[in-house]
C-alpha positions, 0 to 999 in steps of 0.5 A: 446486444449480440454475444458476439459483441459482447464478446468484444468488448470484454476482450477490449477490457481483457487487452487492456488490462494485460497490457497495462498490467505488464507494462506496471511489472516492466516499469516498476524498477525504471524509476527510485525508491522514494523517501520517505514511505518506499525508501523507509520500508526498503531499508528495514528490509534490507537490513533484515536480509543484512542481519538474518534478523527475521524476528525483529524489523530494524530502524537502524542499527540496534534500533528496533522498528516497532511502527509495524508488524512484520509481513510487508517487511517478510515479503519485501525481505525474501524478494531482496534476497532473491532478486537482489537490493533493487528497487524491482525486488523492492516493488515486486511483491506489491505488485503479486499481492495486487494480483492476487487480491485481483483475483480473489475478488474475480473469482468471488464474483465470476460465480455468479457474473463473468462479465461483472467479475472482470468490470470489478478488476477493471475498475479495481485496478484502474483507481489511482490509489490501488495503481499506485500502491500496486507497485509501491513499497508499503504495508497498507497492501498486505493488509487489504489481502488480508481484510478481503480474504476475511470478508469473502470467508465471513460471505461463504455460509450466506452464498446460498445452498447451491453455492456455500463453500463450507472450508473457504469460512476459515478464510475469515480467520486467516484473512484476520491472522494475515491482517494482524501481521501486516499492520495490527489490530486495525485488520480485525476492526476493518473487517468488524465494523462491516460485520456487525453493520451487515449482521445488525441492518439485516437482521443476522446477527444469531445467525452469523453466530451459528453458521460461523466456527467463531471460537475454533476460527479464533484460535486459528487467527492468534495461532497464526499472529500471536506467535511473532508478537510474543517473540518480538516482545521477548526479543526487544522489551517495550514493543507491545506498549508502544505498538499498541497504546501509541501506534493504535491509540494515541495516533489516532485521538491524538492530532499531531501525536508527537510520540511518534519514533520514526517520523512526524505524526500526519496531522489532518482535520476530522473528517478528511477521510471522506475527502481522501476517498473521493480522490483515491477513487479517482478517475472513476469519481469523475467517469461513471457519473457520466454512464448515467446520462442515456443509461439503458438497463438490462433486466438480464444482465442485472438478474445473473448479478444477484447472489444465489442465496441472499436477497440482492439488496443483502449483498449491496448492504454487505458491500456498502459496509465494507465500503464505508467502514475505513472512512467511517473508523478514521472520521474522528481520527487527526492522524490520517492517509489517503492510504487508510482508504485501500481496504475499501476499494474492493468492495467499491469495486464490486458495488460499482462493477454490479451497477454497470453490469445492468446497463444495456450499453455493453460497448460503451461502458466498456470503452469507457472503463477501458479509457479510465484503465488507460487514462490513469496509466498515462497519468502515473506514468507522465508524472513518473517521466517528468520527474525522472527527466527533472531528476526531481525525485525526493530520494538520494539515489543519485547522489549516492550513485555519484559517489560510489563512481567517485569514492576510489579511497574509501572515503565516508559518505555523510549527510546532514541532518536526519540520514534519508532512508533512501541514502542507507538503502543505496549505500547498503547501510554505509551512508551516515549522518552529521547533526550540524556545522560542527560535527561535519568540520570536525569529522573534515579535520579527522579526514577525507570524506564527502558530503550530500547537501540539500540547497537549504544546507549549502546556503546555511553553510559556513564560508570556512567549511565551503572552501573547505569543500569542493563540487563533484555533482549536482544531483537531484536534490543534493550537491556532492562534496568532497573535502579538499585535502589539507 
């Protein structure tokens, strides 16, 4: 094939993405922050930014948020306080992070290939899971920057004597450091697992020892994490029992762990990870197998993939681990989430982007990238319209806007059950919940007030409070009320 058409074709897959890409930043603050996951999140950063509390996550007012450490809640926090308390500033450093995962990894491998450095951010950019999570409120991206950094560093000494890069190891131990800030422990066994697999199946092991500051590069990781840790213990006594013996013990033997403090543990049957990763990878799961029919190699193409220095095979194996290692760890585990798979989708990216770089047919494998590219932001994105002209989003945005056009008295705002998070966040913390019947009639009989109600809750309730109550709006999944005077 011609440079001129391969030049081509990379610009197909080069406009695609830009356009897909801007289309994800200009969208992303069109659409709710949903609970339980984004909604969740948002609000303990909001509250952070509302109490100048940089130390400690909080739950709730004088609850501690101790389910996660605190980078995501950094991030989203300083993105709230310059942006503004909206879902754009919410999403917004998702969506950097994404980005700038993206381009570690084409720049780790456009050393060697331009045009399998920009397959890999297609196809990485393209998965439903990795889409999705770009613009999401959740700690799980956060700890992919860091397991991917830590992956590249640990590579470095093993790129070959032309290409070693002597001060990017140290990326290893910062990867790990930024990894513990952003969901604990987990970072250091989803970098070690492909690590040791790596260093055992090849052969390695005393070299990866000698070639790697293991000690001062350890210094360097709980330099970075240890200190937030030690104050936020010192701050709110019993953090490190219950993040480290619940949060990454108990939740992951335990099928249905009920210890957990913020929500219900996920619980799923062993071995589902496997399952999780086939969809997340999706759309590329159902695509590539197709490029195989007819598939014409290019000795060329697939010779400028092999790294410098390590034998090809070497670097597949390295790839392979980092690939497998989060279904692996969490095979056994009762407590799982498609998430769980993100720290993977590099490497898979990477594996697959070198075996479509060696196929002849540069035109085809782009369109045919370039569709799944386009084909999963339609998908994202019809969903997204469906349930914005439902107004079927699992949130309390609506109901809460409802009443802030109607609330001309200062009149409370309250929700049965469990507050959503979503309700605090959009009320600025001011929504507040009832446990039942009783407490609504009396906080009813105290004054006026209005009340969210899900259809559940309204059929359950008591003919004396509903004539008690009159409809101000139907929205989403709630009914506004507001109590009638007496």
């Amino acid at each position: 094939m011609s440079i001129k058409n391969e030049a081509g074709t990379g610009k197909l897959l080069c406009w695609t993405l830009a356009i897909v890409a801007l289309l994800r930043l200009l969208t992303m603050g069109l659409y709710p922050l949903t609970d339980t996951t984004e909604a969740r999140y948002s609000e303990v950063a909001r509250k952070m930014v509302e109490l100048n509390d940089w130390i400690t996550p909080w739950y709730d007012y004088g609850v501690p948020f101790w389910a996660k450490p605190p980078l995501s809640t950094w991030l989203t926090a300083a993105s709230l306080k310059i942006f503004g308390i909206n879902e754009f500033a919410a999403r917004l450093p998702y969506f950097l992070l994404a980005v700038l995962i993206a381009w570690l990894v084409w720049d780790w491998v456009g050393r060697r290939s331009k045009r399998e450095a920009l397959l890999t951010v297609a196809l990485l950019s393209g998965t439903m899971l990795y889409f999705i999570a770009s613009a999401a409120v959740m700690t799980d991206m956060a700890l992919v920057l860091g397991t991917t950094l830590a992956m590249r560093g640990f590579w470095a000494p093993f790129e070959g004597a032309g290409s070693q890069r002597p001060k990017e190891q140290w990326l290893l131990f910062v990867g790990l450091g930024i990894g513990l800030l952003a969901k604990g422990p987990i970072a250091v066994v989803l970098a070690g697992i492909p690590i040791a697999l790596w260093a055992l199946f090849t052969g390695n092991i005393i070299t990866s020892w000698k070639r790697l500051p293991w000690i001062r590069g350890s210094m360097l990781m709980l330099a970075i994490a240890v200190p937030w840790y030690w104050m936020a213990e010192i701050r709110t006594p019993g953090f490190w029992e219950y993040f480290f013996i619940g949060e990454h013990w108990h939740r992951f033997t335990v099928t249905g762990w009920a210890g957990d403090k913020y929500g219900t543990a996920h619980a799923t049957a062993r071995g589902a990870i496997w399952l999780l990763a086939l969809g997340a990878c999706l759309p590329w799961t159902v695509l590539l197998p197709f490029l195989t029919i007819g598939r014409k190699a290019n000795p060329g193409a697939a010779a400028s993939a092999v790294p410098a220095g390590p034998a090809r095979r070497q670097w597949h194996i390295y790839l392979l681990a980092w690939a497998i290692a989060p279904c692996l760890f969490f095979t056994m585990s009762g407590n799982i989430l498609w998430t769980y798979v993100l720290p993977a989708l590099p490497a898979l990216a990477m594996l697959a982007a070198g075996w479509l770089a060696g196929d002849a047919r540069t035109r085809r494998v782009d369109g045919v990238v370039s569709a799944g590219v386009v084909v999963m932001a339609l998908l994202v994105g019809g969903f997204f319209l469906k349930e914005q002209a439902a107004d079927s989003w699992k949130t309390a945005k609506t109901a809460v806007t409802e009443y802030q056009a109607r609330n001309t008295d200062k009149r409370p705002l309250l929700f049965m059950g469990d507050l959503p998070y979503s309700a605090s966040f959009y009320s600025h913390g001011k929504a507040r919940a009832v446990p039942g019947n009783a407490e609504l009639a009396t906080r009813m009989a105290q004054g006026p007030l209005f009340v969210a109600l899900n259809p559940d809750q309204v059929q359950v309730l008591p003919p004396e409070l509903k004539a008690g109550l009159r409809l101000e709006a139907t929205s989403g999944a709630y009914k506004l009320y507001s109590s009638l005077p007496k």
